[in-house]
C-alpha positions in Angstrom: 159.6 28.9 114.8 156.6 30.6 114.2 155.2 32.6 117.0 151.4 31.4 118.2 149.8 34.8 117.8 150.8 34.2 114.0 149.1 31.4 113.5 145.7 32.7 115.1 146.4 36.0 112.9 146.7 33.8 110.1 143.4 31.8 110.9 141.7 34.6 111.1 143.0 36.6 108.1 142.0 33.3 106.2 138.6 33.1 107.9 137.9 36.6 106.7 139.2 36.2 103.7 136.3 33.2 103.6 133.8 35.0 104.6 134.5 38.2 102.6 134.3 35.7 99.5 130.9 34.1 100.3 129.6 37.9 101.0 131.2 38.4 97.1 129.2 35.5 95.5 126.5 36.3 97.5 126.0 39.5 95.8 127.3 37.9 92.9 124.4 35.7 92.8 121.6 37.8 94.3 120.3 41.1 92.1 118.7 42.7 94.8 121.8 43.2 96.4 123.9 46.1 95.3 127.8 45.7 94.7 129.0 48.1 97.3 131.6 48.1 99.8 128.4 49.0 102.1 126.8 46.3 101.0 129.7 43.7 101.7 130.0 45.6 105.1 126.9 44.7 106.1 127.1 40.6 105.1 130.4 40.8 106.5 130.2 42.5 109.6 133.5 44.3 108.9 134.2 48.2 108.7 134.4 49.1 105.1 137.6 50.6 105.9 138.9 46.8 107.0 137.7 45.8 103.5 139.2 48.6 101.3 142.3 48.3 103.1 142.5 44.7 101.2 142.0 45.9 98.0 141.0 42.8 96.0 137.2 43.0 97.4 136.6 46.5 96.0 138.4 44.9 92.5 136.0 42.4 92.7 132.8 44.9 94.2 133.7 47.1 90.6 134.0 44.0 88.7 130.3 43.3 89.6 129.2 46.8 89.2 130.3 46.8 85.5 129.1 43.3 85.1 125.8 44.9 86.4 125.6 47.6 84.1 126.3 45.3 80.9 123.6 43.3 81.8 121.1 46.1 81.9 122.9 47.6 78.8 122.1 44.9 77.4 118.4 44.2 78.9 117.0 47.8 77.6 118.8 47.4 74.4 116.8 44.1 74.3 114.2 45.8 75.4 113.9 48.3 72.9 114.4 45.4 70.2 111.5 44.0 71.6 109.7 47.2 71.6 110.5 48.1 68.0 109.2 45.0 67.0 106.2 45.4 69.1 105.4 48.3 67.5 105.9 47.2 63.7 103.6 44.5 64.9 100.9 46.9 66.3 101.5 49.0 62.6 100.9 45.9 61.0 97.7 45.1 62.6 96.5 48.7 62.4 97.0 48.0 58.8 95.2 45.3 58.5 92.8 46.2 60.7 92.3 49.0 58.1 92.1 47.1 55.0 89.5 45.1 56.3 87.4 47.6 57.5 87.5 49.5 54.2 86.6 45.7 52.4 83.6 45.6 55.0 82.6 49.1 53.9 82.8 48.4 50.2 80.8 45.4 50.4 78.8 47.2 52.7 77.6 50.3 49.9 77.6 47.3 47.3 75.5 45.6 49.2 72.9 48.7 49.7 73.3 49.1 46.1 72.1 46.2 45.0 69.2 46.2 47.5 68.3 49.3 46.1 68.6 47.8 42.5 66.6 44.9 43.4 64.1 47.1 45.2 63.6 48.9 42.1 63.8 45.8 39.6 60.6 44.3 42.1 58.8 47.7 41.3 59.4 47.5 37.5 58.7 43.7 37.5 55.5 44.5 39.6 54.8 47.4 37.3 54.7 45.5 34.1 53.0 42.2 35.6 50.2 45.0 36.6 50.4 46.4 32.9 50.4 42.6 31.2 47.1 41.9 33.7 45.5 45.3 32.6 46.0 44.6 28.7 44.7 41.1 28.7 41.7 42.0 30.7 41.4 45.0 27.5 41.9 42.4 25.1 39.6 39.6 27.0 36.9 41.9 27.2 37.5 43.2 23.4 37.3 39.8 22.3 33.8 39.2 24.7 32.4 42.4 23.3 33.6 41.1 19.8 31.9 37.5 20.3 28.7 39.3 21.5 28.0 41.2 18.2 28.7 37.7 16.2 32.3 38.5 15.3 35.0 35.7 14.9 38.0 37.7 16.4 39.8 34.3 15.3 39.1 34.7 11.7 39.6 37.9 11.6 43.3 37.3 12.9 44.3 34.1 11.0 45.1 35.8 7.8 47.2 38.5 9.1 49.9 36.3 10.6 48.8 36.7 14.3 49.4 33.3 16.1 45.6 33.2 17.2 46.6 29.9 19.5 47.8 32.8 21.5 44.9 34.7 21.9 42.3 32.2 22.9 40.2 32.6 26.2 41.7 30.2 28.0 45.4 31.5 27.7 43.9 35.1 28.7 
């Protein structure tokens, strides 16, 4: 028959046992908590000797630790992925960023160059406009000069194979 101290052992032991496993999959669960015997000590309220003497909470306190240090394995290897790519993204921009702003400074000196082109077309357009006024203002005043002394310029001009139309007053 089993002795009634047994039974209250075994209630306890089994009560522990509970509350050793919650503490587990509390730490389990939570990240801020570290998988130590400490740790567990502390949720607990048992000695850490108490819970070493068990055995299967410090297999299950390691398991954690190496599940732990998988996970951030695996996190900065992720990280760095992430980072690699990151950076090819940043290269690729700078790229890109220098294309364009070689485009922008090729249209920019194309741009100046064809001001400068126009600028000087305007001149030379302005220049002979000036010339064209000068030389009909020559030939108006030949052809005044040429009427005053009884002279028919028109005449003069029709048998040589000058389109005289042309050079009447009212075109000058």
């Amino acid at each position: 028959m089993p002795e009634p101290y047994d039974e209250v052992n075994q209630k306890d032991f089994d009560d522990n046992t509970d509350k050793i496993n919650e503490a587990l999959e509390k730490i389990e669960r939570d990240n801020s908590l570290k998988p130590t015997i400490a740790t567990l000590s502390t949720l607990t309220g048992f000695h850490r000797n108490t819970l070493r003497n068990r055995g299967w909470p410090v297999d299950r306190i390691n398991k954690l630790k190496d599940r732990n240090t998988e996970l951030k394995k695996i996190e900065l290897s992720e990280k760095k992925v992430v980072k690699k790519e990151l950076i090819e993204k940043l290269d690729d921009a700078v790229k890109e960023i220098a294309f364009w702003f070689k485009k922008y400074k090729d249209l920019e000196r194309d741009y100046l160059q064809m001001d400068i082109q126009k600028n000087r077309f305007r001149e030379s357009q302005n220049h002979y406009i000036e010339e064209n006024r000068a030389i009909k203002q020559t030939l108006k005043t030949a052809i005044d000069q040429l009427e005053l002394m009884d002279i028919d310029i028109y005449k003069l001009l029709d048998g040589q194979g000058y389109d005289i139309r042309k050079l009447k007053p009212s075109t000058l």
